[in-house]
N, C-alpha and C positions, 0 to 999 in steps of 0.2 A: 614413644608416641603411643597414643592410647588406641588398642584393636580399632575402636571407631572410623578414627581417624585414618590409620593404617591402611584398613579395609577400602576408605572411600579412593587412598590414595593410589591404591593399589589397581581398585575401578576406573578411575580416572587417567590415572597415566600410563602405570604399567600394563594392565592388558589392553588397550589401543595400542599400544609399541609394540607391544608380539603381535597382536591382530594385524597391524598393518605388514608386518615382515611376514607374518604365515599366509598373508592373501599374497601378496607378491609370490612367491614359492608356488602357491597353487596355479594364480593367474599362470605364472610361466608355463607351465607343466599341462595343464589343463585347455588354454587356448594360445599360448600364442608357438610353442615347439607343433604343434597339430597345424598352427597355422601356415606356420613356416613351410612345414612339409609339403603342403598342399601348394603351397606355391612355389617350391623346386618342383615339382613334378609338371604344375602347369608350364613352367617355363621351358623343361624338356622336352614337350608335347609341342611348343609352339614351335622348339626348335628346329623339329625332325618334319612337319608338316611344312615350315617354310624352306627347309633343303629339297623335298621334293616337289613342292612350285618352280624351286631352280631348276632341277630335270625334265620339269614337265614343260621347261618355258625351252630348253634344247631342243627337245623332239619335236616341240611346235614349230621353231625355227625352219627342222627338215621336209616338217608337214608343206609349211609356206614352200619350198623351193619345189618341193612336187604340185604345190597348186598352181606355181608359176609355170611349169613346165624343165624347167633346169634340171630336175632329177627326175627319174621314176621313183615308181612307191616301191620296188623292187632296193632300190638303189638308195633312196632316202631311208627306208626301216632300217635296213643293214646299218649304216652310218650313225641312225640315231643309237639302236641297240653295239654298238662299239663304242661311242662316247659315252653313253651312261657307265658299259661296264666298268669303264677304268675311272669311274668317281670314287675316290674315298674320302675320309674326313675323319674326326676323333682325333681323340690324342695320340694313338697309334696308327695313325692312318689306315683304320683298318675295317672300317663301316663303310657298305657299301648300299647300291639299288639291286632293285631287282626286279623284272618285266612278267608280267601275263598274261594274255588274251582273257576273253569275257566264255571260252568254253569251258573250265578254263584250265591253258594249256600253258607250261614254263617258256616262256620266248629267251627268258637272260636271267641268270643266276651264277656269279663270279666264283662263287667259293663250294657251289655242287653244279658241275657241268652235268654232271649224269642224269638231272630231271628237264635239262632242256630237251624241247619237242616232245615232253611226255603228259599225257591224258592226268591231269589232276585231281578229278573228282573222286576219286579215293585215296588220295596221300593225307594221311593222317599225322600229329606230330607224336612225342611216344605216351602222351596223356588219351589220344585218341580225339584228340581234336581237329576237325578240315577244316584245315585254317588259309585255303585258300579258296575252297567254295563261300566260306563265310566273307572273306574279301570280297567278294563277286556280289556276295548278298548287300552289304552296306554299300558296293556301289551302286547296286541297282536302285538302292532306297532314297543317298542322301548324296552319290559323285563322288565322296569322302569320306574317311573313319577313322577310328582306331582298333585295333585288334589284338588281346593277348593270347601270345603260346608260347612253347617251351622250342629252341632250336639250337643248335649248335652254336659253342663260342666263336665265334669270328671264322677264323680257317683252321680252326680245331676240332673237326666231327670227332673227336673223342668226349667232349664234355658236351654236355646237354642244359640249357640255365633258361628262367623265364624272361619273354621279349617283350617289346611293345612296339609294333610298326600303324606305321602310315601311310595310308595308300587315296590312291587317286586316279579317277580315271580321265583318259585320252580319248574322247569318244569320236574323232576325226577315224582313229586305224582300230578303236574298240581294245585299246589296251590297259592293262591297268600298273601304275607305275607305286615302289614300295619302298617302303625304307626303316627301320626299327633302331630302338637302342636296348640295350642289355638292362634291365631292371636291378642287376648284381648292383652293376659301375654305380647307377645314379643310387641305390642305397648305403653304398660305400662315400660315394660320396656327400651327401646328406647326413648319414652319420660323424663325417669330419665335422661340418659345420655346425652338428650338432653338441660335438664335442667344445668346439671354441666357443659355441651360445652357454652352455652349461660352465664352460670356467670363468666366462664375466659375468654372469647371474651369480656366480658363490663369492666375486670379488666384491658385486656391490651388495650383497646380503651382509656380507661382513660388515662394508664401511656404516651400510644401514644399521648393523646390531648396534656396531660400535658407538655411532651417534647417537641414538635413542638412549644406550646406557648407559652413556654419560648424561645426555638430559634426564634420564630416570635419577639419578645418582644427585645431580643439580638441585632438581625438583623436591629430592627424598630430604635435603641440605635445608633448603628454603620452608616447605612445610615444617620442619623440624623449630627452626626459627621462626616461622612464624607464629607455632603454637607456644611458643616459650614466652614470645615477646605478649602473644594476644591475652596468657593465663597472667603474668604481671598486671598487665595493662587492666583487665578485668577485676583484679582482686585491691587495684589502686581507683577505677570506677563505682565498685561493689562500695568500697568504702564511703567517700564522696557523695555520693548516689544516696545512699540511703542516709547521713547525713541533713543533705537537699528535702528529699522529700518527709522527711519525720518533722521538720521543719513548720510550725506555725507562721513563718513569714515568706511574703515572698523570695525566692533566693535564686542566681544563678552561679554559674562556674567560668571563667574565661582563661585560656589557656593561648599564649602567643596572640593575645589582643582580638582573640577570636570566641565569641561562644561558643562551649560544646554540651551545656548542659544547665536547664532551668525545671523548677518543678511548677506544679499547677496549679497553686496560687499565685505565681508571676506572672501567667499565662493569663487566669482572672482578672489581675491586677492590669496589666497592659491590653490586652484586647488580643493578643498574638497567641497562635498555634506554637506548641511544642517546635513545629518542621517551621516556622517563619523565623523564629528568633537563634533558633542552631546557626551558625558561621557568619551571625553578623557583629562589626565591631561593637562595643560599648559605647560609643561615639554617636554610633544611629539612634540608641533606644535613651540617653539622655542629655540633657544640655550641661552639659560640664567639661571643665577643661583636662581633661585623661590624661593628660602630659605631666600635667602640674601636681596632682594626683597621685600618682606615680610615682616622679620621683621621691614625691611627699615619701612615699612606702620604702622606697627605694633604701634608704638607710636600716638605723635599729628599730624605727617603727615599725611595729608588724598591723597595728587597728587603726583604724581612722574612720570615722564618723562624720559625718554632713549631709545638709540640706541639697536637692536636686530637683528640677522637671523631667521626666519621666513622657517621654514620646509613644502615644500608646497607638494602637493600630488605627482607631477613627479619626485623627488626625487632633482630638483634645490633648492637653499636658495638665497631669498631677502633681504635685506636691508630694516628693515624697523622703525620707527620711533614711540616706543608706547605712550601711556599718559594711566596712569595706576589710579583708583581712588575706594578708601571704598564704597560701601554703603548697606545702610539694605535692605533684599529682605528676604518676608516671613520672618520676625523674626529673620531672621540668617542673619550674616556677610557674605558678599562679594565682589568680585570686578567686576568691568568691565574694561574692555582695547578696547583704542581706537589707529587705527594703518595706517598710511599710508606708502606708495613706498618710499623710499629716492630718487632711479633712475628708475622711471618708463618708461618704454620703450616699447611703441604699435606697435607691429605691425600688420599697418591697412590690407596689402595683405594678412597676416594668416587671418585676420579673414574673411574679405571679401571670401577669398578660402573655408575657414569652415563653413562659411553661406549658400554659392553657394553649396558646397556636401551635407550638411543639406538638401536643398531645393530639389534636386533633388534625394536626397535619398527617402525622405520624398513621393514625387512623383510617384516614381517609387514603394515604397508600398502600394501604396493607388491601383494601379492600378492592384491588382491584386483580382483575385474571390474570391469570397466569402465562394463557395461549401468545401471546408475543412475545413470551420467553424460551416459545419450547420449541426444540430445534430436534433433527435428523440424529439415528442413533447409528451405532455402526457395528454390526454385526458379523459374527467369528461361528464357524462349525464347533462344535461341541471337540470332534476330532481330532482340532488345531492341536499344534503343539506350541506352550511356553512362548518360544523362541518367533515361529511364525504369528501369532498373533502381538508379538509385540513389534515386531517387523510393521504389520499391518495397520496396528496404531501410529507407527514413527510415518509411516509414509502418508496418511491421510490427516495427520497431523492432531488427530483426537487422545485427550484425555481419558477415557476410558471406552470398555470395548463391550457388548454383550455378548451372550454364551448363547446359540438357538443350535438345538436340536431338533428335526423333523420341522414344527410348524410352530412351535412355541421356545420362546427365550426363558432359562433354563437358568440365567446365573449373570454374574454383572462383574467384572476385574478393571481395576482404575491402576492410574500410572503407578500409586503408591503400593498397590497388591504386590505390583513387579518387583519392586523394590524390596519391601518387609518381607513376602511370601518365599517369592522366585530367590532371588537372589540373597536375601540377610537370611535365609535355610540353606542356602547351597541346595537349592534343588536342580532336579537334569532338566533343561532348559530344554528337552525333546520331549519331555514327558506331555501330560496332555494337561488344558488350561483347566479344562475342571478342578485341579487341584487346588487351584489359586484362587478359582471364584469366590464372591458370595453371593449365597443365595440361601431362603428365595429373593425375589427383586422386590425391593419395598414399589411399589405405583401407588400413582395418583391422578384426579381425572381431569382431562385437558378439560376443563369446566371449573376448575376449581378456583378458589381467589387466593392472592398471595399469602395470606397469613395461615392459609390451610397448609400449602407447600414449607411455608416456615416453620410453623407448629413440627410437621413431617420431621425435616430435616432435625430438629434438637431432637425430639424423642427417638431418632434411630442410631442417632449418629453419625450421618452418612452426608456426601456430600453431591450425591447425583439421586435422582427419581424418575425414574417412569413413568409416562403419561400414559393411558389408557382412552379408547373411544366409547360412546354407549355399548359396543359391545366387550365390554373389558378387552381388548385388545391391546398389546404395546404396538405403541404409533409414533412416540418419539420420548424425547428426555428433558429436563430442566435442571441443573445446576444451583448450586448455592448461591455463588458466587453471581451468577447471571439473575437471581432471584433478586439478592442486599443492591447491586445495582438498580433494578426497577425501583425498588423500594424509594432509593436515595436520591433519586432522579426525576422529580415529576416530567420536565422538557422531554429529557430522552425517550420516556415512556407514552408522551404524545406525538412524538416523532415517529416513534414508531408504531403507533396507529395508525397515523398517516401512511406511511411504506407498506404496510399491510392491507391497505384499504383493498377490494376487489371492484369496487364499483364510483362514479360520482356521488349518487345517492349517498353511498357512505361517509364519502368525505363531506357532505353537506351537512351531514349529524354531526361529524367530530369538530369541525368549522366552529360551531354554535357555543362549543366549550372555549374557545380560544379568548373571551373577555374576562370570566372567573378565571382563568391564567393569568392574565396581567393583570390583575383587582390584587389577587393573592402575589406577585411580586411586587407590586406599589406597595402592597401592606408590608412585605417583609423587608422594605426600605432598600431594596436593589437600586441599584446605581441606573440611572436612564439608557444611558452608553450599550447597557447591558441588557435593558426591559427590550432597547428598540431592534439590538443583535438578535434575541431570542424571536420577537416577532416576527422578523424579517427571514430570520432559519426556517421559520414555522409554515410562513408565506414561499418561501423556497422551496421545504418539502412539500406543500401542496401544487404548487406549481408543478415542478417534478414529477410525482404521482399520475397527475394529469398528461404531462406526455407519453409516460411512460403506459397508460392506459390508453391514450390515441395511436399512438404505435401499434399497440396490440390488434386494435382495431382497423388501421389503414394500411398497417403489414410495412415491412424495413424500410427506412429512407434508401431513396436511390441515390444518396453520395452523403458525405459530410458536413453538418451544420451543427451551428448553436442555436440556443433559446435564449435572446439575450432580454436584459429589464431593465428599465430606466429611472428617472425620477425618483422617488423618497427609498423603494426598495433595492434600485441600484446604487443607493446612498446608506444602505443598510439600516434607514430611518423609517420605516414602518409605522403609523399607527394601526389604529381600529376602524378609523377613516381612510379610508385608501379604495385609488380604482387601478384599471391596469396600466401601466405602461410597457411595453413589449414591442419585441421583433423577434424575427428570424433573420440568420445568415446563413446563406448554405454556398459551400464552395464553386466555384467558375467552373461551369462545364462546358462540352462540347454544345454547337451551337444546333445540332440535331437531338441533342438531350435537352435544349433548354425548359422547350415546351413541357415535356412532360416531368421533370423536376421539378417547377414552376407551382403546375397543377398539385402537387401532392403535395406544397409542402403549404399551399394558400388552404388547403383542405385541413391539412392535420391544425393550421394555425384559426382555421374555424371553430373546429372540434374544442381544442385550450381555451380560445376564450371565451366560447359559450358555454364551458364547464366553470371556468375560475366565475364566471359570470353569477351562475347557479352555485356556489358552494360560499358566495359572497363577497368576493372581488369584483366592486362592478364594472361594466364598462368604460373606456375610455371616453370624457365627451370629444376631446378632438381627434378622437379616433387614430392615435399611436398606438396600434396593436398588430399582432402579429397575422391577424385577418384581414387587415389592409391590405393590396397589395401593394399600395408605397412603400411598406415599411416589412414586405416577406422577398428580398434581394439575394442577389450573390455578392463577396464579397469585394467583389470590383465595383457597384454600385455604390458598395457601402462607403467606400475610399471616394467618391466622385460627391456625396452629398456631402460629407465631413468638407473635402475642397471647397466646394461651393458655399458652403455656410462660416468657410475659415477666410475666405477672400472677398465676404460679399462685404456692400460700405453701408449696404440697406439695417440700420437698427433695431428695427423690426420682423424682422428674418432672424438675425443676429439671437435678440431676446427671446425670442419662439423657440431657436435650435436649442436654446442652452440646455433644456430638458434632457437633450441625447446625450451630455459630453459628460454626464454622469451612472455610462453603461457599465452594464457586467454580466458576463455569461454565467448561467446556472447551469444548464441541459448542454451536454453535447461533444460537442469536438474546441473545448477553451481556448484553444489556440488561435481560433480565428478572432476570439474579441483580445488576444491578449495581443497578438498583433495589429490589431486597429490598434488597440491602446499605447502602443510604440507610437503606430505613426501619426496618432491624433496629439501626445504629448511634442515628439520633434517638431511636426508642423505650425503648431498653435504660439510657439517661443517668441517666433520674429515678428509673427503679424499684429503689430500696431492698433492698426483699427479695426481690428475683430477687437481685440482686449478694449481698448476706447469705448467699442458699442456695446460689450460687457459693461463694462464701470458706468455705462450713462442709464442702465436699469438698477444698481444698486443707490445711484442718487437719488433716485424718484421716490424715497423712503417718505413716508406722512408718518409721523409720532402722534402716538393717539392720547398724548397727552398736550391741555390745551394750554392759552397764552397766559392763564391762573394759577398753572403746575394741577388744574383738576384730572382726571383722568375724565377723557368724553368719549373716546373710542375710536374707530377706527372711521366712521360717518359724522362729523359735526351736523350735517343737516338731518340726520333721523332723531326719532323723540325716544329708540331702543339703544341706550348707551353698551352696546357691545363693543370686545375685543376679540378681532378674529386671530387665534396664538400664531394661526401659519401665518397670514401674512407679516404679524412681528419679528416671525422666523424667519422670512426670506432675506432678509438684508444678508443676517449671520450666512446662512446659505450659500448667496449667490458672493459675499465677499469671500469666503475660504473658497470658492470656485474659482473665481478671477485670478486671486495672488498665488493659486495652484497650477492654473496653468499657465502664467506668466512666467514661474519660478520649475515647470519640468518637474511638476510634484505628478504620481500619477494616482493618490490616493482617493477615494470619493465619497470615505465619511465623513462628516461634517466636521465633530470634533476628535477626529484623528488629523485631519487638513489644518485645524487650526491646531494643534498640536507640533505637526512638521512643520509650520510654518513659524511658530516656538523655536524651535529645536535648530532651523537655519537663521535665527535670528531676523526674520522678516519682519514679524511683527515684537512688541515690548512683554516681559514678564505678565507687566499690570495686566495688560490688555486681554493676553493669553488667558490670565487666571479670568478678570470679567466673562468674557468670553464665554469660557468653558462654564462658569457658575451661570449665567445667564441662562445660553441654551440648554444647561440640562435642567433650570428650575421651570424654563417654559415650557419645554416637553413634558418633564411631568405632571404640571396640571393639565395638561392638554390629555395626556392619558388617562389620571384619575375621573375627567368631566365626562369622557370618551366610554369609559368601561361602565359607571353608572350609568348612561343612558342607556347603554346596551341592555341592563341587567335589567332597568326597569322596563324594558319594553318600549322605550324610546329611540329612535334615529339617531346616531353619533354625530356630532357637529364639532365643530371646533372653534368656535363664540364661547365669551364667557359675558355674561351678565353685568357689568361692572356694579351690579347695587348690590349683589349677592355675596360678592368679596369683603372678606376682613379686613379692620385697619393694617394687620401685618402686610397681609397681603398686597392692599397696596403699596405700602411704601416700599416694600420690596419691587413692587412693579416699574414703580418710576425711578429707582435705582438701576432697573435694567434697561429701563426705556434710554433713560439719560445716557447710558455707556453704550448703547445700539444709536443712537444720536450722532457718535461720532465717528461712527463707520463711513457714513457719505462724505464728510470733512474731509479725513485720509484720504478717499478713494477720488477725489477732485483732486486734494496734492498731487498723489501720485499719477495720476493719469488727464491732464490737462488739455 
């Protein structure tokens, strides 16, 4: 095995397998034998304090019969001091009590009669300790205590050993009552158990060696194999591979009927990424029968040649010309194909066009700051060692660490210094991190624009930078890696403007950007499915924003709620036309909380929508916003209107509510809308005619094409032949709504509904595909008409002109109209 290899494996497996058996070893040793000990001793401590509760519960016994009058106190002490004396206990029955006033004087002592009745304030033990004036002390302090001294073994005054008694006082007769056990016994015996702890800890050390160095041993087997198999496997790739790509044609490799390898002329050729076409069959990317094919090869033929269609990524098919041919790869059979265009046809303006947006795309993200990318640094004493600071790092879970000495950051060590520096030198991982750094720190100035941070990053080499303030101060860091992201991402980098905002003001500037975002994805021929995702994320994170700034302002919610949205953005259908629709739910409180819940949350849904209002969200005209307070509940309300509106026979209630049954929580506690959306999908199943008074609003469709096939628009009696796209849109709309919640769908974008509704076979192929080519060619003229008026300074409408339209155009319109035509047809079938 090559040192490399060795090394890492040796990192990897074998010292975590000693690591883990040497921290066992210490653990035991270090906390838990300490611990142990500590709780044998408290145990003996509990145990000699509750023998003389027992003592102390006797003489109270005799106390009671002298209070009854049954004994004198002459008569009762005598009797209590004779029962105690003859208590012993131990394993040699040979531990006794022993009694003495508060002068304090020996009343009872079994095993030295010679200090009864005598003056104890100078008996000392042979340390020099009054260990019975000290008794007298912790009774006067605490009633109870503990006390060490050194006193004779049992009924042995020839040996002298340390004790530990417990005493107690009887403050009825002012006695104080005692009891001790030998500290020898209980370290003799603690040392047994200590000994039987220590021979099952070396039992399971062993079985633990034993295991790990069989799995070392396994492991050492496996990497060995698997470096033998991976250098064949590479050196039969290496061949193949280069091959493929020296290759003037398109070409790939398929091994067990599976792609593992195409070069980048097939990738041009078909529309597909490297990563799309790896592990798909042969079968996806051409129309040819692979069976037939096959066994064609199958025999002494090894070449074969033929005509194919070629499945390329945008959904077109080529013409193209394969050469199909055996050979061995890794031990196994398989083939390669070789394929050119039959009528290849360039067009030099597309690309010249795609190059030139490329470039200026490209541009225009480089030029933007840096400050959204630069995050918190984490800092390490100059003094750290190695080993602690990389601790430091594992725990806070950062990529690299700085060096600050006194007031100024001094040095900068990243995960890979640990690696190359620390460890591929065998350095002492106690030594100190200076060693490892480098420095000085390249910075650069949180003001800076991304292509300055790029520039940075190649000319140093490095993959982290310093941010600096006006006063050259480091203040935090930027990454490479978090840099090519901004870069590659326009959304995400206006996402996160958004989240950064500090103020509405702010967000009413970044707002303003949001039409040249969708101009420049219309242009770059994005999918609508996708324009209307993006806008609605965008509208979410402004949303967002905003509570999260009225929070700030109106201080924590007093319990749990969501921020829910309805209509086009809780449909995830977005335009540039849009106002609000919204609510609040906030969870069932106490009926003395409700009031002032209520108040804060009709407050905070003030604030949102007279922000989204000002940032360009307008108001709702019928007033479904979360400033109503119809529409700012608990969720018990919320279940009571859904009822209401699911059992009403009134049609017009019915087609008003339907706006809400396409909710969805942004902000909050989601579990409250995700439960409505349970019991809005169960409920909605059986009722008849709620669905009925659904499908009697998708029938009332007017086609705005007239009894000529002219298109006239959506008003026959106006002399402005407009088509307004939403209301052409609403049929599609409200029928994937209807056969959604008939069918216990709980999804609520348009064409993901009709999609599932695909997929359960509810509705026909044809119709699915119409369908879906319909509403996304209407949406996107509806976004293209929308973002031009924006730019010119005009109000976004969603009319189109009908005199203004191309021949294509129409007849593509009446294509759609025609197959939106027979939406109300089914929906009369079905629902009679």
């Amino acid at each position: 095995m090559p040192k490399q290899n060795l090394k890492r494996f040796y990192l990897s497996i074998v010292f975590p397998s000693v690591f883990a058996i040497g921290l066992f070893i210490i653990s035991f040793y270090l906390l838990f034998l300490p611990a142990f000990e500590n709780a044998a001793m408290n145990d003996k401590k509990a145990m000699i304090s509750e023998l003389t509760n027992t003592a102390w519960s006797l003489i109270d016994e005799y106390a009671r019969e002298n209070t009854e009058g049954t004994l004198s106190l002459e008569e009762a002490q005598a009797k209590a001091i004779q029962r105690v004396s003859k208590i012993r206990y131990g394993d040699e029955q040979k531990d006794y009590f022993w009694i003495i006033n508060q002068q304090p004087k020996m009343l009872m002592h079994p095993y030295t009669p010679e200090l009864v009745g005598k003056d104890l304030n100078g008996y000392t033990d042979p340390k020099g300790k009054k260990l019975f004036v000290e008794a007298l002390n912790i009774i006067q302090q605490n009633d109870s205590g503990f006390i060490n001294y050194m006193w004779q073994w049992k009924d042995d005054p020839s040996q002298i050993v340390p004790k530990l008694s417990y005493v107690k006082s009887f403050e009825p007769w002012g006695w104080i009552i005692g009891t001790g056990i030998y500290l020898d016994d209980v370290q003799v015996e603690i040392a047994e158990l200590k000994k039987d702890l220590l021979r099952i800890s070396l039992v399971i050390t062993v079985i633990i060696s034993a295991v790990l160095l069989f799995v070392v041993k396994q492991s050492l087997n496996i990497e060995e194999k698997r470096m033998r198999l991976t250098a064949e496997l590479r050196s039969s790739r290496r061949k193949y591979k280069t091959l493929v790509e020296a290759s003037d044609q398109g070409m790939l490799i398929s091994l067990n009927e599976e792609i593992i390898f195409t070069n980048k002329l097939f990738c041009e050729l078909s529309g597909y990424s490297n990563r799309d076409i790896v592990g798909k069959n042969l079968q996806d990317l051409f129309y040819l029968d692979w069976d037939s094919t096959l066994k064609t090869l199958s025999g002494e033929q090894k070449n074969l040649s033929l005509e194919a269609q070629l499945n390329c990524a945008n959904g077109e098919s080529k013409s193209v010309l394969l050469s199909i041919s055996k050979v061995q790869y890794s031990g196994q059979e398989g083939i390669i194909v070789a394929l050119k265009e039959i009528s290849q046809k360039i067009a030099l303006e597309k690309e010249t066009e795609k190059l030139t947006s490329e470039m200026q795309t490209s541009l225009l993200l480089t030029k933007q700051p840096i400050k959204y990318a630069i995050k918190d640094i984490l800092p390490c004493p100059a003094d750290s060692s190695i080993l602690d600071a990389a601790e430091l790092m594992n725990r806070k879970q950062e990529k690299c660490i700085y060096v600050r000495q006194q007031e100024s950051y001094i040095g900068i060590v990243t995960a890979n210094d640990f690696a190359t520096r620390a460890l591929g030198k065998n350095l002492d991982l106690n030594g100190p991190i200076t060693q490892i750094m480098t420095a000085p720190i390249v910075t650069l100035s949180e003001d800076a624009l991304l292509y300055e941070a790029l520039l940075q990053f190649s000319k140093n080499h490095i993959t982290y930078l310093a941010t600096t303030d006006k006063q050259n101060t480091i203040v935090g860091q930027v990454s490479y890696r978090d840099i090519t992201a901004l870069q590659q991402n326009t959304v995400s980098y206006f996402v996160q403007q958004i989240e950064t905002a500090e103020s509405v003001k702010e967000l009413v500037t970044i707002h303003k950007k949001v039409p040249s975002l969708v101009l420049a994805l219309l242009e770059s021929g994005d999918k609508t499915e996708n324009i209307t995702g993006i806008i609605t994320a965008i509208a979410d994170a402004f949303t967002s924003r905003v509570i999260e700034l009225g929070i700030e302002s109106h201080g924590e919610p007093p319990c749990k709620f969501v921020f829910m949205i309805m209509g086009s953005e809780g449909r995830m259908e977005q335009t540039l036309l849009t106002d609000q629709d919204n609510a609040i739910i906030f969870e069932d409180v106490s009926e003395d909380r409700f009031m002032a819940v209520q108040d804060y949350f009709l407050k905070l849904g003030n604030y949102i929508c007279l922000s989204l209002d000002a940032i360009g969200y307008n108001y709702c005209k019928g007033g479904i916003m979360a400033c109503n307070p119809n529409w700012n509940k608990p969720y018990s309300k919320w279940r009571e209107y859904f009822d209401g509106w699911i059992n009403s026979s009134d049609i017009a209630d019915i087609v008003e509510a339907s706006i809400f049954f396409d909710f969805k929580g942004i902000y909050g506690e989601l579990s409250l809308t995700k439960n409505l959306r349970t019991y809005v999908t169960e409920a909605v199943k059986d009722k008849g005619e709620f669905l009925h008074g659904m499908a009697e609003s998708v029938s009332n469709y007017k086609s705005p094409v007239g009894v000529f096939g002219n298109l006239v628009g959506n008003d026959v009696h106006s002399k402005d032949k407009t088509i307004d796209i939403k209301m052409i849109l609403m049929p599609v709309v409200k029928f994937s709504r209807l056969y959604c919640l008939q069918n216990g769908i709980e999804e609520t974008n348009t064409l993901r509904r009709i999609r599932k509704l695909y997929a359960q076979e509810i509705i026909s192929p044809g119709m699915y595909e119409e369908l879906n080519l319909s509403y996304s060619y209407l949406m996107q003229m509806r976004f293209r008409a929308q973002a031009r008026s924006l730019l010119t300074g005009q109000q976004p409408s969603n009319k189109m002109d009908v005199s203004e339209l191309t021949h294509i155009e129409v007849a593509t319109l009446k294509k759609i109209f025609s197959e939106i035509n027979s939406i109300p047809s089914m929906v009369n079938s079905d629902f009679r």
